[in-house]
N, C-alpha and C positions, 0 to 999 in steps of 0.2 A: 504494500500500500504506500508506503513513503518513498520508495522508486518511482512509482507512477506519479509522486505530488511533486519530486524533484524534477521530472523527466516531462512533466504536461500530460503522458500517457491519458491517466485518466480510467475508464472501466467501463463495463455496458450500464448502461441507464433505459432500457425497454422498458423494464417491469416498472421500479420505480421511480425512475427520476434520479438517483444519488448512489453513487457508485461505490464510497465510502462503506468499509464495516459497521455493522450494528456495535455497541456491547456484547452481545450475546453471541455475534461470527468472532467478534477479537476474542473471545474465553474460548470456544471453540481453535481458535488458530495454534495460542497458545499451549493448551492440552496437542493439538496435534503436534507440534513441534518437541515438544516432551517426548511424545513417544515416538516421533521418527529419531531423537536422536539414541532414544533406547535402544532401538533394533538395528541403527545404522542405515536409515535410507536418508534419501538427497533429498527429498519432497514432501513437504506436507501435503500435497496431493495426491500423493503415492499411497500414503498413510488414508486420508480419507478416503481411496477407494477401496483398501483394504480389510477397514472399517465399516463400512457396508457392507460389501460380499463376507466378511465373516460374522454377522451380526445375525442373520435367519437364515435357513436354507430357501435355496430356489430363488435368492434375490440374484442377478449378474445385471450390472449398471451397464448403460447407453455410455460410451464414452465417445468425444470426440475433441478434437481439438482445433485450432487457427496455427500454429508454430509445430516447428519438428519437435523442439522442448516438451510439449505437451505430449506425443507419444510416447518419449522415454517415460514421461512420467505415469503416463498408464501401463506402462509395459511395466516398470519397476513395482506397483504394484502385486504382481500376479506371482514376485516373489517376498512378501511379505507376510511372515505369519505372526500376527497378534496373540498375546497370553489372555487369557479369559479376565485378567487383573486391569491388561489395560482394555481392554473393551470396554469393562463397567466403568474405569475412569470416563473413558472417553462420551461413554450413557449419560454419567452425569453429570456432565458438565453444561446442559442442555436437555431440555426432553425432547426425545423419540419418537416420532409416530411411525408404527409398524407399515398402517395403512390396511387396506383388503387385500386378504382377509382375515387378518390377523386379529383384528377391531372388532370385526362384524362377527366373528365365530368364534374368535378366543385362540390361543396358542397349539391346544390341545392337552394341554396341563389336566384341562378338565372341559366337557361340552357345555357350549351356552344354552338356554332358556328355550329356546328355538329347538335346537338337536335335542333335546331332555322333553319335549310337549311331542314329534315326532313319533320317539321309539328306543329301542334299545339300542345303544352302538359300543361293541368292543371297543378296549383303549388298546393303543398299538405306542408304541416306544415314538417321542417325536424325533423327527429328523433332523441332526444336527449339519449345521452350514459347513462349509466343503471348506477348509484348510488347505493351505499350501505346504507340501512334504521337506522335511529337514531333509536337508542333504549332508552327507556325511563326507 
């Protein structure tokens, strides 16, 4: 952010107008820079997508980018794996919306209101998000 105030860069203003971080993205920035410097990546970007795809299964984020910079930095990603320690840092630092349908029906911990008024449903072990392998 204060490259682009020295530089005039500047930032996308589509949505709202001001390109500047909230409070709330600067806590955010910071936690992620914490834990990229824990694992050794170059990117807090690297980190936040790491942060996502290991956060529920069957999430894989849209990535794209404007600069060649910006693929290394999703490609860097894809070798990053998160401790369950800093996941929950990085949870709350900020709340998380899962989204659908995660929201609408529940985790699977336990069935919502809705699946329980239905029928009977087996519980089955939930599925844990897809980690990247230590290499040795």
């Amino acid at each position: 952010e204060q490259r682009r105030i020295e530089s005039g860069e500047g930032g996308r203003t589509i949505f709202t107008g001001e390109w500047k971080r909230t409070p709330e993205q600067r806590a955010v920035c910071a936690e992620l820079e914490r834990v990229a410097q824990e694992v050794g990546a170059q990117h807090i970007t690297s980190v936040a997508i790491a942060w996502i795809m290991q956060k529920v299964p069957y999430v894989f984020p849209i990535v794209g980018g404007r600069k060649v910079e910006h693929l290394h930095q999703n490609i860097e990603a894809l070798s990053i794996r998160l401790s369950d320690e800093q996941i929950k840092r990085l949870d709350g630092t900020v709340p998380f919306k899962k989204g659908f349908p995660y929201e609408d029906f529940g985790d699977g911990s336990e069935y919502s209101t809705v699946h329980k008024m239905l029928g009977h449903f087996d519980m089955w072990p939930s599925a844990q998000p897809i980690k990247p392998q230590r290499r040795s």
